[in-house]
RODOFI-601163 format. One line per 8 residues: number of its first residue (from 0); their letters; for each residue y, x, z of N, C-alpha, C. Coordinates in steps of 0.05 Angstrom, whole numbers, always signed. Layout:
REM residues N
NUM	a	Y X Z Y X Z Y X Z ~ ...
***
This chain:
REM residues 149
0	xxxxxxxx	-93 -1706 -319 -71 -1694 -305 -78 -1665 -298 ~ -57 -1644 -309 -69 -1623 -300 -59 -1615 -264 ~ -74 -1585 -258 -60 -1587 -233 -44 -1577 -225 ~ -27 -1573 -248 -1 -1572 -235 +17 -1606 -231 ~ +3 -1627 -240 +18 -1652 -238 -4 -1658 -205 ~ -16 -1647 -197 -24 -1661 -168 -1 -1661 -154 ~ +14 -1633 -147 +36 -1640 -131 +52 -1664 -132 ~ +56 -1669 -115 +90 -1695 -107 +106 -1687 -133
8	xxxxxxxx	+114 -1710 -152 +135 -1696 -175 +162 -1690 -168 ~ +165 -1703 -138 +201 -1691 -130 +195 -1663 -127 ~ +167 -1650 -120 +166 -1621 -116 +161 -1602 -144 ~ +158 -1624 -155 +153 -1606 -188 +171 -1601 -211 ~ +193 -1623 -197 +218 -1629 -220 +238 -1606 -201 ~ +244 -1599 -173 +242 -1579 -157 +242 -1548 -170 ~ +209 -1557 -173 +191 -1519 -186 +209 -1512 -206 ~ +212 -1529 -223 +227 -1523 -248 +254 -1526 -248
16	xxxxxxxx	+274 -1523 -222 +296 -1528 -229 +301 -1551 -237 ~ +299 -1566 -233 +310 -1599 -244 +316 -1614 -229 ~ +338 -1625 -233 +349 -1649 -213 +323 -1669 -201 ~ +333 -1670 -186 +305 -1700 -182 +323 -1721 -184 ~ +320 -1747 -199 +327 -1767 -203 +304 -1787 -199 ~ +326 -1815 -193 +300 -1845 -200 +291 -1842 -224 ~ +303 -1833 -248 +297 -1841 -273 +274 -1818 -276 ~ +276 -1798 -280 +263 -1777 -281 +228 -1787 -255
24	xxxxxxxx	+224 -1786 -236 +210 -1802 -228 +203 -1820 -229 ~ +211 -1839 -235 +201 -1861 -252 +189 -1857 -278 ~ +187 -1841 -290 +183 -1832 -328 +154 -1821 -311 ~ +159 -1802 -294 +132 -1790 -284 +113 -1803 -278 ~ +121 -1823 -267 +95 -1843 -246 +83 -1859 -274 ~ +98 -1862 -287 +97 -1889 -306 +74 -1867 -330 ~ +75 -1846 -330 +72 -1820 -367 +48 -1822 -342 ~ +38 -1813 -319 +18 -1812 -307 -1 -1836 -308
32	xxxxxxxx	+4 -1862 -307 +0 -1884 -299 -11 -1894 -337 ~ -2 -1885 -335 -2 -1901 -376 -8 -1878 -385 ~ -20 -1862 -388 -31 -1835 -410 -27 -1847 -441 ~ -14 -1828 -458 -11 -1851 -486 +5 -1861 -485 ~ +24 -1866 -472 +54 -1881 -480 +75 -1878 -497 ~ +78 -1891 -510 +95 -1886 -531 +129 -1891 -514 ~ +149 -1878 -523 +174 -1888 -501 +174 -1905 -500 ~ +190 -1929 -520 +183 -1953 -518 +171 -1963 -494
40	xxxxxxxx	+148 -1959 -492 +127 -1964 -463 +138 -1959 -446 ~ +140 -1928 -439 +156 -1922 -424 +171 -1936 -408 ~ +193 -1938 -429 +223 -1956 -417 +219 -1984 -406 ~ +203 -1997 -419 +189 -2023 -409 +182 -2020 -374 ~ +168 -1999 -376 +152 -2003 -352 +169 -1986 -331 ~ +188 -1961 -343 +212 -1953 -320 +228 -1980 -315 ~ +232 -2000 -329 +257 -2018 -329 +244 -2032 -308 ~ +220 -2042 -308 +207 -2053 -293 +203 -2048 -262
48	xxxxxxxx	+205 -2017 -261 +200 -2006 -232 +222 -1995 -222 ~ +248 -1989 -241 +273 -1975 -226 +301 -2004 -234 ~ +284 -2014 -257 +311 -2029 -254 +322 -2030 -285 ~ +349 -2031 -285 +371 -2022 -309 +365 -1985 -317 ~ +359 -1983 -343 +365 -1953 -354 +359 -1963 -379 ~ +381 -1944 -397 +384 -1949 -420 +352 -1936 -432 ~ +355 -1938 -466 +321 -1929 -468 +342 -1888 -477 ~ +359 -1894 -490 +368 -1858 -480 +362 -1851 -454
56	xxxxxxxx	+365 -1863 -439 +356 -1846 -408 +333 -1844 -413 ~ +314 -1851 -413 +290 -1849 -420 +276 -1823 -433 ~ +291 -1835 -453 +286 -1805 -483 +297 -1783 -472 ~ +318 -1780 -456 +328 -1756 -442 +308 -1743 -435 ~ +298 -1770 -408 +282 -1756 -390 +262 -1745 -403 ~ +243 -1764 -415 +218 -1754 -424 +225 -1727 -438 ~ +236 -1716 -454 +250 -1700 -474 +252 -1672 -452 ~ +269 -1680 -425 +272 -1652 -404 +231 -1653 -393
64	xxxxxxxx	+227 -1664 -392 +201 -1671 -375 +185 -1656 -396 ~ +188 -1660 -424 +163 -1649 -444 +175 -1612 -447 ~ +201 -1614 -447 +208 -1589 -447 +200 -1570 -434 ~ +190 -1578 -399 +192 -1564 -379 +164 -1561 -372 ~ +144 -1580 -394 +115 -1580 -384 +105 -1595 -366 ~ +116 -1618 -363 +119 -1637 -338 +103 -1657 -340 ~ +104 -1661 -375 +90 -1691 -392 +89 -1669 -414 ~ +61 -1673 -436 +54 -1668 -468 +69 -1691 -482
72	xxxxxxxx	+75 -1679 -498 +91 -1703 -517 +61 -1702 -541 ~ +54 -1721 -554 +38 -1716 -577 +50 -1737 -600 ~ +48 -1731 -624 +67 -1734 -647 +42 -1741 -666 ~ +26 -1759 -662 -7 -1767 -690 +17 -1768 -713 ~ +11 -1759 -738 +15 -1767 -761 +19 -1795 -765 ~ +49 -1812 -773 +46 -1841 -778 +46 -1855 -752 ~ +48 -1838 -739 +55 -1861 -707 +72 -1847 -683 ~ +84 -1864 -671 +99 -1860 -656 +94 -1835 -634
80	xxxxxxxx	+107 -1825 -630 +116 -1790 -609 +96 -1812 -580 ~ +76 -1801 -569 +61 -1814 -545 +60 -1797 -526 ~ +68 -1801 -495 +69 -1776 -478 +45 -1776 -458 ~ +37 -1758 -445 +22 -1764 -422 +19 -1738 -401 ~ +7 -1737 -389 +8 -1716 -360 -6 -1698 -363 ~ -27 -1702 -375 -49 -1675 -373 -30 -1652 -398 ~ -30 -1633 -372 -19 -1617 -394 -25 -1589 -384 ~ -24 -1575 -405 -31 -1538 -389 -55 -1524 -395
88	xxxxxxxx	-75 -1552 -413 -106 -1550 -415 -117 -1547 -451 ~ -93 -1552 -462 -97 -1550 -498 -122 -1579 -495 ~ -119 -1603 -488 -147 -1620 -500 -132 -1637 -525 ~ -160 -1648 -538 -149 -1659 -559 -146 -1685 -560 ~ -155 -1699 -584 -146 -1736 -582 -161 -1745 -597 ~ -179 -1769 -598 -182 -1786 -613 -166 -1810 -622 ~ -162 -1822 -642 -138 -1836 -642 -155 -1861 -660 ~ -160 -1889 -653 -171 -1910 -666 -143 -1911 -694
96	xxxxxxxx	-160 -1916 -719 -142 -1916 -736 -139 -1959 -740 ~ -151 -1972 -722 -147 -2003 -729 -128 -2006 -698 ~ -137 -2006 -674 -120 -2008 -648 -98 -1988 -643 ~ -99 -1972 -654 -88 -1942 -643 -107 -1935 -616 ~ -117 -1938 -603 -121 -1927 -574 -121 -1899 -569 ~ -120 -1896 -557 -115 -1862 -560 -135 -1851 -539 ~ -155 -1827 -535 -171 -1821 -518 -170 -1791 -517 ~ -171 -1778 -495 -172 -1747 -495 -199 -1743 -506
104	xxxxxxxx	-196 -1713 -513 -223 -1702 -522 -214 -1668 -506 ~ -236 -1665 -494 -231 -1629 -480 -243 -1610 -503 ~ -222 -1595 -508 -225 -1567 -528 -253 -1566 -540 ~ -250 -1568 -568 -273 -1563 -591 -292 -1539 -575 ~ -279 -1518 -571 -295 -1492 -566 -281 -1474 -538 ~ -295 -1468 -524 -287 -1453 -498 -257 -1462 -489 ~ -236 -1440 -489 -205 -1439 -471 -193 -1441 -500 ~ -165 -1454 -486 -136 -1447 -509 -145 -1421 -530
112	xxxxxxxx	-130 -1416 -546 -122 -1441 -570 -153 -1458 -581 ~ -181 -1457 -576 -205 -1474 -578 -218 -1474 -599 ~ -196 -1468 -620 -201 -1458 -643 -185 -1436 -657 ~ -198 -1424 -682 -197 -1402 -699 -190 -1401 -722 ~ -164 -1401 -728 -160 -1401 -766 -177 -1381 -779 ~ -179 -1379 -809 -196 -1371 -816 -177 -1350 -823 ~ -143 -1360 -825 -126 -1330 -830 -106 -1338 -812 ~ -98 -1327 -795 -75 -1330 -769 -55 -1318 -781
120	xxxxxxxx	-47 -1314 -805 -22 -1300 -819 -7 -1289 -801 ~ -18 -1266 -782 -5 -1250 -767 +11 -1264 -740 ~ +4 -1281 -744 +15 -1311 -709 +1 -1297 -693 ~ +10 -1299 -656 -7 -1295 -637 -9 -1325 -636 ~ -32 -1336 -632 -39 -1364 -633 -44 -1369 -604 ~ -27 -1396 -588 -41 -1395 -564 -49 -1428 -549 ~ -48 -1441 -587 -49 -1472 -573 -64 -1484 -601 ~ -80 -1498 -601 -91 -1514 -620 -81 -1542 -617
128	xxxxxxxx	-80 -1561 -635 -72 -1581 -630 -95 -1602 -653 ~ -110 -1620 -647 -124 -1620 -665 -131 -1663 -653 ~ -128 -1667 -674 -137 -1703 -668 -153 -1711 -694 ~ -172 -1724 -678 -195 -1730 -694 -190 -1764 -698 ~ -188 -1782 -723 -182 -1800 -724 -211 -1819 -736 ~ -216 -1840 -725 -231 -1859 -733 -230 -1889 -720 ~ -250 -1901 -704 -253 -1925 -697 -266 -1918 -674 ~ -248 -1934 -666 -263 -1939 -634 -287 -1955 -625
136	xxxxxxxx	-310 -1963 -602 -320 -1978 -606 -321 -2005 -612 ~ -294 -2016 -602 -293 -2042 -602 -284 -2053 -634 ~ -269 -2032 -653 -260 -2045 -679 -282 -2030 -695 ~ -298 -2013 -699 -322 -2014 -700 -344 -2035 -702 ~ -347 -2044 -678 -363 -2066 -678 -346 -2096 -699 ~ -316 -2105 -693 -318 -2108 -708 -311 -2113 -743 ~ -299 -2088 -747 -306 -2078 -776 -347 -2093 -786 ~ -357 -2086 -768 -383 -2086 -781 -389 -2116 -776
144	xxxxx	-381 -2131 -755 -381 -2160 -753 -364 -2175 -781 ~ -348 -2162 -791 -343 -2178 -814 -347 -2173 -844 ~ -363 -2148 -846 -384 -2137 -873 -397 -2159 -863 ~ -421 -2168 -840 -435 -2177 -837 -434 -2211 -849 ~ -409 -2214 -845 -405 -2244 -856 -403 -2247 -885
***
């Protein structure tokens, strides 16, 4: 979570001009609470804590919330749009390619963007976005538990 999500989120949805709603706080607690959530999740677990909302409310919210820098939305290749709170810091991801799990990784090299094209075709570059994909320890272990057999 970066620190701008320490504040109270009625005071952050506030900062940015934004209505405060149940739904909208609820998406917050839940994108905080679950790092990695796919909406889906999301809506599960808002339905769970506010009640009735459609999964569009949801996608709204998350959607004003990623807009405004509230929640990172991250988009892996082949899998579902996953949101979470730390945001403001450019880190990256590991992503298990057997579980999915998803794990932060903090910037390859020093501050934003962390890394350096080798030709920036004239871009001011000010965000890297970079996910490193393999196996986690547990499908790891066992991948190799069943060569072993």
């Amino acid at each position: 979570m970066s620190s701008k999500q320490t504040a109270e989120p009625a005071a952050l949805l506030r900062q940015h001009g934004l209505q405060v709603t149940a739904q909208r706080l609820a998406v917050m607690k839940v994108v905080s609470a679950h790092p990695h959530a796919t909406a889906e999740g999301v809506a599960e677990d808002v339905r769970a804590e506010i009640g009735s909302i459609s999964r569009q409310g949801v996608y709204d919210a998350l959607g004003t919330l990623a807009d405004n820098g509230l929640v990172r939305r991250i988009q892996p290749a082949g899998s579902p749009a996953r949101f979470e709170g730390r945001t403001g810091d450019n880190h990256h991801h590991l992503i298990c390619r057997d579980c999915g799990a998803v794990v932060d990784v903090d910037c390859a090299v020093g501050a934003a963007p962390c890394l350096t094209p080798s030709d920036d075709a004239g871009y001011n570059i000010d965000e890297a976005e970079v996910i490193y994909w393999g196996y986690c320890p547990t499908c790891t272990a066992n991948r190799e538990a069943r060569t072993d057999n």
